[in-house]
C-alpha atoms as one frame of an Amber mdcrd trajectory, in Angstrom:
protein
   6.798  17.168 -16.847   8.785  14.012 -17.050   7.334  10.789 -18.287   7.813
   9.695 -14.968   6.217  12.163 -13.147   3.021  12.336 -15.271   2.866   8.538
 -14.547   3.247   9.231 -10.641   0.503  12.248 -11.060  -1.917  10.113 -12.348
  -1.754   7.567  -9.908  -1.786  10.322  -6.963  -5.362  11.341  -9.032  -6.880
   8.237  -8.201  -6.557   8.662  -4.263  -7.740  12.578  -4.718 -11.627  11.305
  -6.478 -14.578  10.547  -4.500 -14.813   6.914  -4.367 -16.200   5.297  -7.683
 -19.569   2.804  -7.707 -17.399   0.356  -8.379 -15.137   0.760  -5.576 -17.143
  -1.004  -2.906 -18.543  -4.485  -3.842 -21.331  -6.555  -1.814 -18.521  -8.778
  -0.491 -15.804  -5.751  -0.155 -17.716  -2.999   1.139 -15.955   0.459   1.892
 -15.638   0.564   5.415 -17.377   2.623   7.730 -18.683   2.853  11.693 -20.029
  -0.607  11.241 -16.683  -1.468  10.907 -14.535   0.195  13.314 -15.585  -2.709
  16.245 -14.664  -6.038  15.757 -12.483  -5.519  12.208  -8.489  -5.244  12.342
  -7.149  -2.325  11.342  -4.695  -3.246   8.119  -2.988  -1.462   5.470  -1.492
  -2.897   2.462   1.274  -0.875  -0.084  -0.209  -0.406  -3.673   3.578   0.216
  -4.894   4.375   1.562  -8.614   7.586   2.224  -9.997   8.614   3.328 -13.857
   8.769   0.881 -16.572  10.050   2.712 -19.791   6.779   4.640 -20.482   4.614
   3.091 -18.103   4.539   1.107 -14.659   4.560  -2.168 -13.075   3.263  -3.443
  -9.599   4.710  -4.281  -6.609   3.186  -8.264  -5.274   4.462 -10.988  -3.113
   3.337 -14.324  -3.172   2.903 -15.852   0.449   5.240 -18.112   1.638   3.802
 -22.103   2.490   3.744 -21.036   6.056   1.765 -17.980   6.134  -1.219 -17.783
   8.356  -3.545 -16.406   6.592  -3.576 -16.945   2.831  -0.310 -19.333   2.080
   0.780 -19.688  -1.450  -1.695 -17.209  -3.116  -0.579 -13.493  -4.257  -0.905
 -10.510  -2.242  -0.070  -6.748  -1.826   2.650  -6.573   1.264   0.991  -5.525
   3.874  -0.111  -5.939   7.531  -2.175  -5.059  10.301  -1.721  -1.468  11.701
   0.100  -1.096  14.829  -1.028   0.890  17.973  -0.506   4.975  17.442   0.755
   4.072  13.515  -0.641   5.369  10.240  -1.922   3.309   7.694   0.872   4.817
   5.306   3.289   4.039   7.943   2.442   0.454   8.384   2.598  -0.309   4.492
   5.810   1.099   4.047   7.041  -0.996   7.492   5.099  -4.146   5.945   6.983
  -3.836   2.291  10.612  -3.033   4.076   9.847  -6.587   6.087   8.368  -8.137
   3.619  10.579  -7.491   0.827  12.996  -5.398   2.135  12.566  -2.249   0.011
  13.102   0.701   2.263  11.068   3.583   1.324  10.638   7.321   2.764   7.256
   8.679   3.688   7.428  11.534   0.779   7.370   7.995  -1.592   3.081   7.493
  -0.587   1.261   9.567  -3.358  -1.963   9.246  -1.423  -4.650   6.919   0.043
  -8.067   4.930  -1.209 -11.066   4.001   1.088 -10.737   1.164   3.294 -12.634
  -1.874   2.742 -13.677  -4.391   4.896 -12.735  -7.602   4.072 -15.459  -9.778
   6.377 -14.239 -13.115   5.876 -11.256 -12.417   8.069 -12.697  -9.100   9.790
  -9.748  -6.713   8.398 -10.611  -3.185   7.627  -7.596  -2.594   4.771  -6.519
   0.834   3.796  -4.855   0.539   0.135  -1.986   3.059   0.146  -0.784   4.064
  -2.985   3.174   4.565  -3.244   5.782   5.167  -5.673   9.489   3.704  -5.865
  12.325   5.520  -7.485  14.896   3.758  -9.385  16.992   4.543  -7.056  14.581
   3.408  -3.746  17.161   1.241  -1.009  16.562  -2.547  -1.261  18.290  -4.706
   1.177  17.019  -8.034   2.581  13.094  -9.498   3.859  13.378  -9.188   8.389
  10.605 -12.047   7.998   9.634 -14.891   5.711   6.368 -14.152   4.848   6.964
 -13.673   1.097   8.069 -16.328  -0.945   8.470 -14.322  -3.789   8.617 -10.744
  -4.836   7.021  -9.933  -8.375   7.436  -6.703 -10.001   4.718  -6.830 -13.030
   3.827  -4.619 -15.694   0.754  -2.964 -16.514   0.752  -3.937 -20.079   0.941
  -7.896 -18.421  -1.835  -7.218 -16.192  -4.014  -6.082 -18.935  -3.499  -8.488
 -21.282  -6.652 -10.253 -21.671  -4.861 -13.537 -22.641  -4.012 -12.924 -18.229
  -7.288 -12.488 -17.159 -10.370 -14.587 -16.183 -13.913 -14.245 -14.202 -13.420
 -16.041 -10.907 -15.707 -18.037  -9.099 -16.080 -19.940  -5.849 -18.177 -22.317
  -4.565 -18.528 -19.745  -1.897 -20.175 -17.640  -3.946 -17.248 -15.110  -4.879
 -17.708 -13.551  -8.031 -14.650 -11.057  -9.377 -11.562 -10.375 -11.879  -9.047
 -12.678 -11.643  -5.362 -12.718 -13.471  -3.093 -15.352 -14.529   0.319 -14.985
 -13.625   2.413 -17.969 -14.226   1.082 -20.955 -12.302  -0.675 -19.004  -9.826
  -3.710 -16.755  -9.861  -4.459 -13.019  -8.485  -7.843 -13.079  -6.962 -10.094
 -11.802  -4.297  -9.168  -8.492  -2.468  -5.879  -8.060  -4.422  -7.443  -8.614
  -7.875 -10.530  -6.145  -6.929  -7.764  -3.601  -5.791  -5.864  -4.085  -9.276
  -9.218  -4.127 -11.420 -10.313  -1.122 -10.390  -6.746   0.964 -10.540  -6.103
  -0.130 -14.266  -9.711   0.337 -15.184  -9.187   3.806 -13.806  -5.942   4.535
 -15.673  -7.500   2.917 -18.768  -7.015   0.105 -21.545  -8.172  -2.378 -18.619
 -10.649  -5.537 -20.583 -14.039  -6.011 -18.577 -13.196  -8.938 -16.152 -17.119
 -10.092 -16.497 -16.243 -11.118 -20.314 -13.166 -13.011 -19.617 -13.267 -17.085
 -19.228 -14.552 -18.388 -16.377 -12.041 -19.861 -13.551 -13.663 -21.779 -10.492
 -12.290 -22.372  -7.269 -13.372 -25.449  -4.879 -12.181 -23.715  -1.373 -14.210
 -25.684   0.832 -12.804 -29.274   1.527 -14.370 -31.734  -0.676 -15.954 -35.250
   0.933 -14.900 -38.449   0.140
């Protein structure tokens, strides 16, 4: 087996385990019948492709204009249309999104939804893979601002990561890229994967980054 292929297995493992404790938090419960009324059906693309002897992630950071979420880092992704699968929609989302075209046979498997309550989406993480040689040709929207593709070893460095907090009440890993910050649902999502593949620091030792998200008085 090829270094590439034992890197693609052992992502595919992760969608073939029960879900872990750690999976589901208070705030980002795995979804079930209490969900299925009232939350949107979404799907985002957990995409991996070969780095030398390891991988590196597939993001986009959200244009200044995007509904939901502007300016902050994100898995591509989307609600799911009528009569599509949730693997379908995240490979539609990332070819609009960032126009990498990718086949069906490129998702490895699925994780459990969870439901993100804050904006009542039900989000299926679907994990993919992209070959060297996967077709890239140009965004059909302008959601994405930017396209990152970042490495493992980056994301685990704990000189990237920090505790987040809210005056919400938000509690989770958080990771430093650049000027901007990976947090919330995309940060939980990339915590637990690279805790599961290993060498990932605990998130609740790292230094302590608080966000005001409410609109302060004056």
């Amino acid at each position: 087996m090829t270094a590439d292929h034992e890197l693609r297995a052992r992502l595919a493992a992760l969608a073939d385990r029960d879900p872990q404790p750690g999976w589901g938090w208070p705030r980002l419960p795995v979804g079930d019948q209490r969900h299925e009324r009232g939350f949107r059906p979404s799907a985002v693309a957990v995409l991996a492709r070969p780095d030398r002897d390891d991988i590196e992630l597939l993001l986009v950071r959200r244009s200044a204009r995007h509904r939901h979420h502007p300016g902050q880092f994100a898995f591509p992704g989307g609600g799911i249309d009528p009569g599509e699968t949730p693997q379908r929609a995240a490979l539609r989302e990332t070819h609009e999104e960032t126009g990498l075209v990718l086949p069906e046979r490129a998702v490895i498997g699925t994780l459990p939804p969870l439901a993100l309550t804050a904006s009542s989406n039900l989000v299926t993480p679907v994990l993919a893979w992209a070959d060297d040689d996967a077709e890239h040709g140009e965004p059909l929207d302008d959601e994405a601002a930017e396209t990152l593709w970042l490495p493992r070893r980056e994301l685990i460095d704990p000189a990237r990561r920090v505790a987040v907090t809210t005056d919400v009440g938000w509690r989770g890993p958080g990771f430093v890229i650049g000027d901007g910050l990976i947090w919330g649902f995309t940060a939980t999502v990339l915590d637990w994967m690279l805790t599961e593949l290993g060498g990932n620091p605990r998130w609740q030792a790292s230094p302590v980054h608080h966000l005001q998200l409410r609109p302060t008085s004056h």
